[in-house]
N, CA, C and O atoms as CSV, one atom per row, in Angstrom:
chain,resi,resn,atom,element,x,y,z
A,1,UNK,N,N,0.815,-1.192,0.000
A,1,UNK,CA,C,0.000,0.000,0.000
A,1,UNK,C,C,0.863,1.261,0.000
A,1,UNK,O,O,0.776,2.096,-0.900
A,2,UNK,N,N,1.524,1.351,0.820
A,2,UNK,CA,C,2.757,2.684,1.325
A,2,UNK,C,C,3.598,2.633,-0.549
A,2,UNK,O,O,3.492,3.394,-1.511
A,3,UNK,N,N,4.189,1.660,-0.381
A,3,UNK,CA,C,4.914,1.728,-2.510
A,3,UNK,C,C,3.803,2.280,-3.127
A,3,UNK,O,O,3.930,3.386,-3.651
A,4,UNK,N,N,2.766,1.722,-3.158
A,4,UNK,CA,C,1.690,1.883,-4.372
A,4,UNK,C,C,1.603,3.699,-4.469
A,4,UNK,O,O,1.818,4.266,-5.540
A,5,UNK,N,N,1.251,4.483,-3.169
A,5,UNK,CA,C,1.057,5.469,-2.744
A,5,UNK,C,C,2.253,6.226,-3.286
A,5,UNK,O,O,1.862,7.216,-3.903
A,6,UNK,N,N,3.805,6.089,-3.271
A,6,UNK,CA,C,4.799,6.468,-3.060
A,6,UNK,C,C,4.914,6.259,-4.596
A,6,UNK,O,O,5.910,6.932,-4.862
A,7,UNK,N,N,4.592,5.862,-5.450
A,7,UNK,CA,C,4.654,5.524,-6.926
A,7,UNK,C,C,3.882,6.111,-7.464
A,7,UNK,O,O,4.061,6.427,-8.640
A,8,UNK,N,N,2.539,6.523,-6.651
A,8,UNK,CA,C,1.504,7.732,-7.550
A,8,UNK,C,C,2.026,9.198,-6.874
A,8,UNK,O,O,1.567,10.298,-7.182
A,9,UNK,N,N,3.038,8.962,-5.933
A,9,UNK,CA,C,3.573,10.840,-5.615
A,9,UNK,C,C,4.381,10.860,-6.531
A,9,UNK,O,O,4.413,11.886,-7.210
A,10,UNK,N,N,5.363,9.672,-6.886
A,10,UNK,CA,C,6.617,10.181,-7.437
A,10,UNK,C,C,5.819,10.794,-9.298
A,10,UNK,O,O,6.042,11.839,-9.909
A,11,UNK,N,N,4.905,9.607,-9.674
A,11,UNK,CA,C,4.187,10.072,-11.313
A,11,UNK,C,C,3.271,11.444,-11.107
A,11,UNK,O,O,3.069,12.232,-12.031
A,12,UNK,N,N,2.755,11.616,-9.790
A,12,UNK,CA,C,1.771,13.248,-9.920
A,12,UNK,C,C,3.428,14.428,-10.092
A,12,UNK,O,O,3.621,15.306,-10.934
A,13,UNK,N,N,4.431,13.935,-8.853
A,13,UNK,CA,C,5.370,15.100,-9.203
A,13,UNK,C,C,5.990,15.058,-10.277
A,13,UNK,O,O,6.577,16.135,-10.380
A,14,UNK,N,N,6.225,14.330,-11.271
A,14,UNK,CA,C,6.471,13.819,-12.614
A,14,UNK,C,C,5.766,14.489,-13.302
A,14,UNK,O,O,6.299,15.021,-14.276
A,15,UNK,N,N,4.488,14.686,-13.086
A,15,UNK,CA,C,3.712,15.041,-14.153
A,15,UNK,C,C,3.553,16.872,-13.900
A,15,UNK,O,O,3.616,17.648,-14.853
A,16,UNK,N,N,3.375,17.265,-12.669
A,16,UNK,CA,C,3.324,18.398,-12.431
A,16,UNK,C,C,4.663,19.501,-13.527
A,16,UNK,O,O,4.696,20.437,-14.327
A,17,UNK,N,N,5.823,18.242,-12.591
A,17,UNK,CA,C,7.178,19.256,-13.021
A,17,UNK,C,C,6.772,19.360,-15.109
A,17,UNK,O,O,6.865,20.442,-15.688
A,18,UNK,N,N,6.388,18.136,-15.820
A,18,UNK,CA,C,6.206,18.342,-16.559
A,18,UNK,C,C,5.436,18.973,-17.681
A,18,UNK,O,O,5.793,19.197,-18.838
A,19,UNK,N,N,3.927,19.287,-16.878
A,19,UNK,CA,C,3.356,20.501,-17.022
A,19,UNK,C,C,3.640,21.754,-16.782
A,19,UNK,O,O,2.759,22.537,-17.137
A,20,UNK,N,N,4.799,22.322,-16.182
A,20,UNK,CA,C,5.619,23.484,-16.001
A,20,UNK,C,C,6.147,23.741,-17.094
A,20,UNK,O,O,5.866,24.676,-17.844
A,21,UNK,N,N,7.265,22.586,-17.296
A,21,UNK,CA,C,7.804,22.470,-18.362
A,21,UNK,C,C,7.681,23.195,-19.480
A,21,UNK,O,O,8.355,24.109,-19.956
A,22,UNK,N,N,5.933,22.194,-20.093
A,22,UNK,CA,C,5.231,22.630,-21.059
A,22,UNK,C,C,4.401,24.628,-21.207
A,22,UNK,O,O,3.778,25.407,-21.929
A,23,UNK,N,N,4.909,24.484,-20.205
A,23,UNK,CA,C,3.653,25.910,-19.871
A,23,UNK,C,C,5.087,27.101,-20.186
A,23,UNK,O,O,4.987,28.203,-20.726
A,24,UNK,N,N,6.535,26.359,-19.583
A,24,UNK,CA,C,7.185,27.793,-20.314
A,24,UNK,C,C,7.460,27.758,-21.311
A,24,UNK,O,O,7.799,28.858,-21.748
A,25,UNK,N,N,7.527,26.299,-22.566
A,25,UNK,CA,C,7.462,26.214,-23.468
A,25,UNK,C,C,6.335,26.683,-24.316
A,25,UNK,O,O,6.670,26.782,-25.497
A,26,UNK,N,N,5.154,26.988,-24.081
A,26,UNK,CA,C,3.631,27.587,-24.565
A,26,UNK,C,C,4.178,29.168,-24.362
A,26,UNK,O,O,4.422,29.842,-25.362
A,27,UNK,N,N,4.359,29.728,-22.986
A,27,UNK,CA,C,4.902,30.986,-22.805
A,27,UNK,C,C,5.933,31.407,-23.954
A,27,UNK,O,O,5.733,32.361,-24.707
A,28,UNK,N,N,6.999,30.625,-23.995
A,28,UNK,CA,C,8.054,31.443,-24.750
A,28,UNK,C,C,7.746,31.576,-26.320
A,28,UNK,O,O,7.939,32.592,-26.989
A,29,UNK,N,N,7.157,30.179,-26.843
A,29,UNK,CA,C,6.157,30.148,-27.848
A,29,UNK,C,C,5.469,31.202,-28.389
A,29,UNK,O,O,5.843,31.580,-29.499
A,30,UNK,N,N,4.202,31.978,-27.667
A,30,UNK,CA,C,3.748,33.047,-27.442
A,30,UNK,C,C,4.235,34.609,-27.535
A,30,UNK,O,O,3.712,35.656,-27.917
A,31,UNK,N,N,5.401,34.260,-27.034
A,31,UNK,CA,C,6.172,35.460,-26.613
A,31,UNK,C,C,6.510,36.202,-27.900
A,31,UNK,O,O,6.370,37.375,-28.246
A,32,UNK,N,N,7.224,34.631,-28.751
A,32,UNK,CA,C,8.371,34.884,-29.863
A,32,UNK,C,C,6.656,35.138,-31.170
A,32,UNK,O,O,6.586,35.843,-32.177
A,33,UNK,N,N,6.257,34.806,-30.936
A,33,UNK,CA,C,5.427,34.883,-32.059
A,33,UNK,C,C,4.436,35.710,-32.227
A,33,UNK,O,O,3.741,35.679,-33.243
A,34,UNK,N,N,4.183,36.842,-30.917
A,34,UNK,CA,C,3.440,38.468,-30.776
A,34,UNK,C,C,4.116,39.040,-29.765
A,34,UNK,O,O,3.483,39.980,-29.286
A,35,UNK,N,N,5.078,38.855,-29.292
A,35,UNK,CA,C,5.835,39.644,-29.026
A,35,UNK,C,C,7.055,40.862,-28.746
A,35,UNK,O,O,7.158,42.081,-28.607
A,36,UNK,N,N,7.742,39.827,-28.765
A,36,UNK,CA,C,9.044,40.278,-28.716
A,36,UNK,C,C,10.163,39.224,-29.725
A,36,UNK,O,O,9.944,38.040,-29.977
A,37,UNK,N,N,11.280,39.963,-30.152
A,37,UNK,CA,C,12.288,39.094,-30.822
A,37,UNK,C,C,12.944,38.314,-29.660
A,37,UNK,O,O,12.683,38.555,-28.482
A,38,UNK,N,N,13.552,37.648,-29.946
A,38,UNK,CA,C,14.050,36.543,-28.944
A,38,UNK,C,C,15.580,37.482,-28.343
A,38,UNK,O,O,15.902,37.397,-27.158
A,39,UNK,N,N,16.419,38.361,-29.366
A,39,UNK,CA,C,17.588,39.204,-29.105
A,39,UNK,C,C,16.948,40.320,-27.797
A,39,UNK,O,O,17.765,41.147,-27.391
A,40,UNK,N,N,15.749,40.340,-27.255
A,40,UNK,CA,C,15.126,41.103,-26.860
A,40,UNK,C,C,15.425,40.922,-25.030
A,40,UNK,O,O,15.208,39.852,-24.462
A,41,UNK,N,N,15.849,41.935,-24.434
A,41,UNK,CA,C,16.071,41.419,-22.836
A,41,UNK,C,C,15.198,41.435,-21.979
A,41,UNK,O,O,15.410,41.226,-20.785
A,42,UNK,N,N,13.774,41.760,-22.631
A,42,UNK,CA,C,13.205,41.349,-21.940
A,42,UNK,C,C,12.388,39.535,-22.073
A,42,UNK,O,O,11.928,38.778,-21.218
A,43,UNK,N,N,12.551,39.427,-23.707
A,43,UNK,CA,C,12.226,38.226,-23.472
A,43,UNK,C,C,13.777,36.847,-22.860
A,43,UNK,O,O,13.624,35.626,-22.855
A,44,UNK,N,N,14.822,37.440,-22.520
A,44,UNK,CA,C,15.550,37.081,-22.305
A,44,UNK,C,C,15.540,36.736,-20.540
A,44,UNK,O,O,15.834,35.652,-20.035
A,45,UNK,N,N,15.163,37.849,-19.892
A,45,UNK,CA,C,14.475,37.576,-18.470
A,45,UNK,C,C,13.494,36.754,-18.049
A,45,UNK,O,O,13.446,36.267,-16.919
A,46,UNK,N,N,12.513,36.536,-19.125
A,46,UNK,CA,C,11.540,35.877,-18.855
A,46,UNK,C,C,11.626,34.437,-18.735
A,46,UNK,O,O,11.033,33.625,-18.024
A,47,UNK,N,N,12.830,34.305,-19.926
A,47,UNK,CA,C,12.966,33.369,-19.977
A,47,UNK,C,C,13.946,32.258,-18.927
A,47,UNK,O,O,13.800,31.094,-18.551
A,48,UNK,N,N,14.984,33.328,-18.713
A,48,UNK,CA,C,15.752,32.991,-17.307
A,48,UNK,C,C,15.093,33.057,-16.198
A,48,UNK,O,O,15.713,32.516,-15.283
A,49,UNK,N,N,14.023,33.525,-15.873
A,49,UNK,CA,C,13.479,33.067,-14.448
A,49,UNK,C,C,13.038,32.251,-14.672
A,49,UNK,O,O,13.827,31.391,-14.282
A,50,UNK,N,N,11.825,31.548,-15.281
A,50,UNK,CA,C,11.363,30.300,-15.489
A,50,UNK,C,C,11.992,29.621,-15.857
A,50,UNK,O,O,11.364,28.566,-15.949
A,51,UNK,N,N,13.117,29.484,-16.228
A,51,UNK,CA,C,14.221,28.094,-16.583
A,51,UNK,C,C,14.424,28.070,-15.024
A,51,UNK,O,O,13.816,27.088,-14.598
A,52,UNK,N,N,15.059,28.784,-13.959
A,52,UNK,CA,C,15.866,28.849,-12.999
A,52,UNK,C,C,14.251,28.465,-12.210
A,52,UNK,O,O,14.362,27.511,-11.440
A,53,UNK,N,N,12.810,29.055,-12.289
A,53,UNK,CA,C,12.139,28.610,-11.283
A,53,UNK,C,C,12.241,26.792,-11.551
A,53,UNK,O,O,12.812,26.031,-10.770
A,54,UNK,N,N,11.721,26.473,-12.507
A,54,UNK,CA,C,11.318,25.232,-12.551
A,54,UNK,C,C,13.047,24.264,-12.230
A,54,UNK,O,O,13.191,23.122,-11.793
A,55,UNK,N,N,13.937,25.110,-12.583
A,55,UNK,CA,C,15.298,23.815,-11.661
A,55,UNK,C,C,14.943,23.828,-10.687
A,55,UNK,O,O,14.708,22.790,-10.069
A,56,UNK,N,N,14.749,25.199,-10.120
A,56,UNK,CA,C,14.726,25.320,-8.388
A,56,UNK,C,C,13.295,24.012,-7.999
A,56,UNK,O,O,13.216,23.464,-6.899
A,57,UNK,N,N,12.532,23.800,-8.898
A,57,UNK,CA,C,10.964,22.768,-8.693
A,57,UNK,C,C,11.921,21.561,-8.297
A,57,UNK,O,O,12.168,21.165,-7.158
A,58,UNK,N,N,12.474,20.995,-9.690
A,58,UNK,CA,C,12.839,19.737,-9.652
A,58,UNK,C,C,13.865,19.083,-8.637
A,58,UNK,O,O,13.859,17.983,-8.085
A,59,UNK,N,N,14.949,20.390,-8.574
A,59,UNK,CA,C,15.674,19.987,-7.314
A,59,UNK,C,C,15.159,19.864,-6.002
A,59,UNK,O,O,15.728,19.336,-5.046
A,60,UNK,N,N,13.891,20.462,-6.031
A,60,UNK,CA,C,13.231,20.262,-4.590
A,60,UNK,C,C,12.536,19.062,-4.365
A,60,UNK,O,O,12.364,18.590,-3.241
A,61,UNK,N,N,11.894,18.263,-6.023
A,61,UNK,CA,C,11.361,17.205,-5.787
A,61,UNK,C,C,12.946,15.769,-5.888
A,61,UNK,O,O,12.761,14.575,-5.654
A,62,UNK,N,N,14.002,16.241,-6.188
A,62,UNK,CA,C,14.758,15.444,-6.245
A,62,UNK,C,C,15.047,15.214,-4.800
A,62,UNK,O,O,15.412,14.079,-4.494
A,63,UNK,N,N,14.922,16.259,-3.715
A,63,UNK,CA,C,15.845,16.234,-2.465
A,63,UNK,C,C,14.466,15.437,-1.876
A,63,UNK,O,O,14.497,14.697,-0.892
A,64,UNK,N,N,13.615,15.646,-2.435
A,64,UNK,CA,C,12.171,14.854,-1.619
A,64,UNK,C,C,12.309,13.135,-2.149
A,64,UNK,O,O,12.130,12.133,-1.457
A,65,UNK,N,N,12.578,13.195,-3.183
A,65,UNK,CA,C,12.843,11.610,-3.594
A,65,UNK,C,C,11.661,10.717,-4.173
A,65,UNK,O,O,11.320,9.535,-4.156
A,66,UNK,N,N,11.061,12.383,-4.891
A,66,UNK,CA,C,9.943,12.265,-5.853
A,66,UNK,C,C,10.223,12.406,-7.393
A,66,UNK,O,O,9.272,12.348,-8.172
A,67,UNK,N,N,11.447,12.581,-7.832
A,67,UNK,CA,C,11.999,12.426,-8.860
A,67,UNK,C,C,13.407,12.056,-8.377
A,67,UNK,O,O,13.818,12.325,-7.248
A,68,UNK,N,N,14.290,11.258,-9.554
A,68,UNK,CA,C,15.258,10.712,-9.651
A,68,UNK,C,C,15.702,11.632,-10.209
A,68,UNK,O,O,14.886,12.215,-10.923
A,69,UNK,N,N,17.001,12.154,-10.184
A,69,UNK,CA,C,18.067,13.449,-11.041
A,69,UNK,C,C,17.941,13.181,-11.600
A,69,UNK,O,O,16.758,13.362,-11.887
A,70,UNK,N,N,18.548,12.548,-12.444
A,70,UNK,CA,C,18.695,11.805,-14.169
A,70,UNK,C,C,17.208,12.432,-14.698
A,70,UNK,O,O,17.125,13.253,-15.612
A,71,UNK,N,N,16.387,12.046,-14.165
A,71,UNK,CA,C,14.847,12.493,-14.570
A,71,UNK,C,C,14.856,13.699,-14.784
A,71,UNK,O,O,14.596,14.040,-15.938
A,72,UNK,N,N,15.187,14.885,-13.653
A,72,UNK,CA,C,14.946,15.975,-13.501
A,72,UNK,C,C,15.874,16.895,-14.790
A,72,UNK,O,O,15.501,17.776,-15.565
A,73,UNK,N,N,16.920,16.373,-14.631
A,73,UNK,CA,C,17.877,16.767,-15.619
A,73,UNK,C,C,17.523,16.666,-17.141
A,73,UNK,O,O,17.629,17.643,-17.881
A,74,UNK,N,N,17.081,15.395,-17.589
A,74,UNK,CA,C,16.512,15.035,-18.802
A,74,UNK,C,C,15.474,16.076,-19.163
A,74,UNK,O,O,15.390,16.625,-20.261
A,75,UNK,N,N,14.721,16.277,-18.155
A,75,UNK,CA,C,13.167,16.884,-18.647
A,75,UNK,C,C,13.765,18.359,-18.554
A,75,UNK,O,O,12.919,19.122,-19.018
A,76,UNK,N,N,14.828,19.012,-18.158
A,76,UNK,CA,C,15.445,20.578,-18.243
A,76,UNK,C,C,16.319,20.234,-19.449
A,76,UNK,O,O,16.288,21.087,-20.336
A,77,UNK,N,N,16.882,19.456,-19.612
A,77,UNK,CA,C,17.901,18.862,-21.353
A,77,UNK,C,C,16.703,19.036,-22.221
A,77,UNK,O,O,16.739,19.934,-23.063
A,78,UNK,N,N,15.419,18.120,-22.094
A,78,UNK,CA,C,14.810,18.067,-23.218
A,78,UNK,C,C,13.894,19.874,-23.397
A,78,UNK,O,O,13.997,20.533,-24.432
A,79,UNK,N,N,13.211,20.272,-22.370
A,79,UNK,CA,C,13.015,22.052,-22.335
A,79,UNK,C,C,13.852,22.626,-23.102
A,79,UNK,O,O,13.470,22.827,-24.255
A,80,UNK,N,N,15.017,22.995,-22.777
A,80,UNK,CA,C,16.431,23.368,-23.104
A,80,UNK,C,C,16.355,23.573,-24.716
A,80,UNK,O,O,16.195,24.590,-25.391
A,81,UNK,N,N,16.594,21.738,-25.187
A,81,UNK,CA,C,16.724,21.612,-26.791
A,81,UNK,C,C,15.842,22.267,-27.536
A,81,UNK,O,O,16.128,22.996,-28.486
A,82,UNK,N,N,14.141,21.890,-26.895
A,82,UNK,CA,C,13.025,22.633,-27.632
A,82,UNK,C,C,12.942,23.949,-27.768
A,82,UNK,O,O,12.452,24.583,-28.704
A,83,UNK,N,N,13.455,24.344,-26.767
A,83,UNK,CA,C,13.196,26.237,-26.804
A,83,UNK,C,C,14.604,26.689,-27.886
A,83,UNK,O,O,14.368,27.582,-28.700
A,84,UNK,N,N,16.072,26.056,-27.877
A,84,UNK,CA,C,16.726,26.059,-28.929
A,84,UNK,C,C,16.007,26.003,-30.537
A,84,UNK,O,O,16.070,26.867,-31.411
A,85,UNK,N,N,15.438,24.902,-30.566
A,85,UNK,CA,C,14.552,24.586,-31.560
A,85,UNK,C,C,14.240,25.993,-31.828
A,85,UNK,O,O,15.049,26.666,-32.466
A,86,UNK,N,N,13.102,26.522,-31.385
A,86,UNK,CA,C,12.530,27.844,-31.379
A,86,UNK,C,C,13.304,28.849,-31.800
A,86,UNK,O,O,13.214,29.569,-32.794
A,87,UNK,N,N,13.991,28.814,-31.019
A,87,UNK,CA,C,14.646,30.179,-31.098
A,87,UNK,C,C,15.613,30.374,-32.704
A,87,UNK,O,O,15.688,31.439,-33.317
A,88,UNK,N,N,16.171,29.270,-33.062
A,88,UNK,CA,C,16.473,29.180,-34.129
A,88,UNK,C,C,15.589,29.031,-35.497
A,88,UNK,O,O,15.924,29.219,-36.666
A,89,UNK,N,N,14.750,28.758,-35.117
A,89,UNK,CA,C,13.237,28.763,-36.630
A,89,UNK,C,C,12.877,30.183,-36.134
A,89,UNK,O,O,12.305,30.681,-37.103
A,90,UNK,N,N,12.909,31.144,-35.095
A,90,UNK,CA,C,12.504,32.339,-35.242
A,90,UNK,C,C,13.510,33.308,-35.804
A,90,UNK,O,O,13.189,34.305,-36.450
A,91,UNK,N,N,14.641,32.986,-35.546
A,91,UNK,CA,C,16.099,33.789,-36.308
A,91,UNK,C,C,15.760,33.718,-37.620
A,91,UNK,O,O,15.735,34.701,-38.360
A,92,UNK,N,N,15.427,32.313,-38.038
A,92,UNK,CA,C,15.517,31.725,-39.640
A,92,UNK,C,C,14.283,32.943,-39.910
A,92,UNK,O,O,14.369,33.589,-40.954
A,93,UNK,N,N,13.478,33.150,-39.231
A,93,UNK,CA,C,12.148,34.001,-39.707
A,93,UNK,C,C,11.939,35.086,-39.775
A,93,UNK,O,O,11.369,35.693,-40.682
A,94,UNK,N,N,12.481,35.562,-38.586
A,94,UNK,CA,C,12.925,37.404,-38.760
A,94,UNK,C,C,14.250,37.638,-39.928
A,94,UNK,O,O,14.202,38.782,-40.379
A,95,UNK,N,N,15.109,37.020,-40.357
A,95,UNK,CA,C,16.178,37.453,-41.521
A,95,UNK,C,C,15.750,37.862,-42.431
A,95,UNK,O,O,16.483,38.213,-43.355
Protein backbone atom coordinates (compact mmCIF):
# COMPACT_ATOMS: atom_id res chain seq x y z
CA UNK A 1 0.00 0.00 0.00
CA UNK A 2 2.76 2.68 1.33
CA UNK A 3 4.91 1.73 -2.51
CA UNK A 4 1.69 1.88 -4.37
CA UNK A 5 1.06 5.47 -2.74
CA UNK A 6 4.80 6.47 -3.06
CA UNK A 7 4.65 5.52 -6.93
CA UNK A 8 1.50 7.73 -7.55
CA UNK A 9 3.57 10.84 -5.62
CA UNK A 10 6.62 10.18 -7.44
CA UNK A 11 4.19 10.07 -11.31
CA UNK A 12 1.77 13.25 -9.92
CA UNK A 13 5.37 15.10 -9.20
CA UNK A 14 6.47 13.82 -12.61
CA UNK A 15 3.71 15.04 -14.15
CA UNK A 16 3.32 18.40 -12.43
CA UNK A 17 7.18 19.26 -13.02
CA UNK A 18 6.21 18.34 -16.56
CA UNK A 19 3.36 20.50 -17.02
CA UNK A 20 5.62 23.48 -16.00
CA UNK A 21 7.80 22.47 -18.36
CA UNK A 22 5.23 22.63 -21.06
CA UNK A 23 3.65 25.91 -19.87
CA UNK A 24 7.19 27.79 -20.31
CA UNK A 25 7.46 26.21 -23.47
CA UNK A 26 3.63 27.59 -24.56
CA UNK A 27 4.90 30.99 -22.81
CA UNK A 28 8.05 31.44 -24.75
CA UNK A 29 6.16 30.15 -27.85
CA UNK A 30 3.75 33.05 -27.44
CA UNK A 31 6.17 35.46 -26.61
CA UNK A 32 8.37 34.88 -29.86
CA UNK A 33 5.43 34.88 -32.06
CA UNK A 34 3.44 38.47 -30.78
CA UNK A 35 5.83 39.64 -29.03
CA UNK A 36 9.04 40.28 -28.72
CA UNK A 37 12.29 39.09 -30.82
CA UNK A 38 14.05 36.54 -28.94
CA UNK A 39 17.59 39.20 -29.10
CA UNK A 40 15.13 41.10 -26.86
CA UNK A 41 16.07 41.42 -22.84
CA UNK A 42 13.21 41.35 -21.94
CA UNK A 43 12.23 38.23 -23.47
CA UNK A 44 15.55 37.08 -22.31
CA UNK A 45 14.48 37.58 -18.47
CA UNK A 46 11.54 35.88 -18.86
CA UNK A 47 12.97 33.37 -19.98
CA UNK A 48 15.75 32.99 -17.31
CA UNK A 49 13.48 33.07 -14.45
CA UNK A 50 11.36 30.30 -15.49
CA UNK A 51 14.22 28.09 -16.58
CA UNK A 52 15.87 28.85 -13.00
CA UNK A 53 12.14 28.61 -11.28
CA UNK A 54 11.32 25.23 -12.55
CA UNK A 55 15.30 23.81 -11.66
CA UNK A 56 14.73 25.32 -8.39
CA UNK A 57 10.96 22.77 -8.69
CA UNK A 58 12.84 19.74 -9.65
CA UNK A 59 15.67 19.99 -7.31
CA UNK A 60 13.23 20.26 -4.59
CA UNK A 61 11.36 17.21 -5.79
CA UNK A 62 14.76 15.44 -6.24
CA UNK A 63 15.85 16.23 -2.47
CA UNK A 64 12.17 14.85 -1.62
CA UNK A 65 12.84 11.61 -3.59
CA UNK A 66 9.94 12.27 -5.85
CA UNK A 67 12.00 12.43 -8.86
CA UNK A 68 15.26 10.71 -9.65
CA UNK A 69 18.07 13.45 -11.04
CA UNK A 70 18.70 11.80 -14.17
CA UNK A 71 14.85 12.49 -14.57
CA UNK A 72 14.95 15.98 -13.50
CA UNK A 73 17.88 16.77 -15.62
CA UNK A 74 16.51 15.04 -18.80
CA UNK A 75 13.17 16.88 -18.65
CA UNK A 76 15.45 20.58 -18.24
CA UNK A 77 17.90 18.86 -21.35
CA UNK A 78 14.81 18.07 -23.22
CA UNK A 79 13.01 22.05 -22.34
CA UNK A 80 16.43 23.37 -23.10
CA UNK A 81 16.72 21.61 -26.79
CA UNK A 82 13.03 22.63 -27.63
CA UNK A 83 13.20 26.24 -26.80
CA UNK A 84 16.73 26.06 -28.93
CA UNK A 85 14.55 24.59 -31.56
CA UNK A 86 12.53 27.84 -31.38
CA UNK A 87 14.65 30.18 -31.10
CA UNK A 88 16.47 29.18 -34.13
CA UNK A 89 13.24 28.76 -36.63
CA UNK A 90 12.50 32.34 -35.24
CA UNK A 91 16.10 33.79 -36.31
CA UNK A 92 15.52 31.72 -39.64
CA UNK A 93 12.15 34.00 -39.71
CA UNK A 94 12.92 37.40 -38.76
CA UNK A 95 16.18 37.45 -41.52
Amino acid sequence: MASDMLVNHREKAYALLKADADKILKLIKVQMENLTMPQCPLYEEVLDTQMFGLSREIDFAVRLGLVEETEGKSLLETLEQELSVLHEASLKNNR
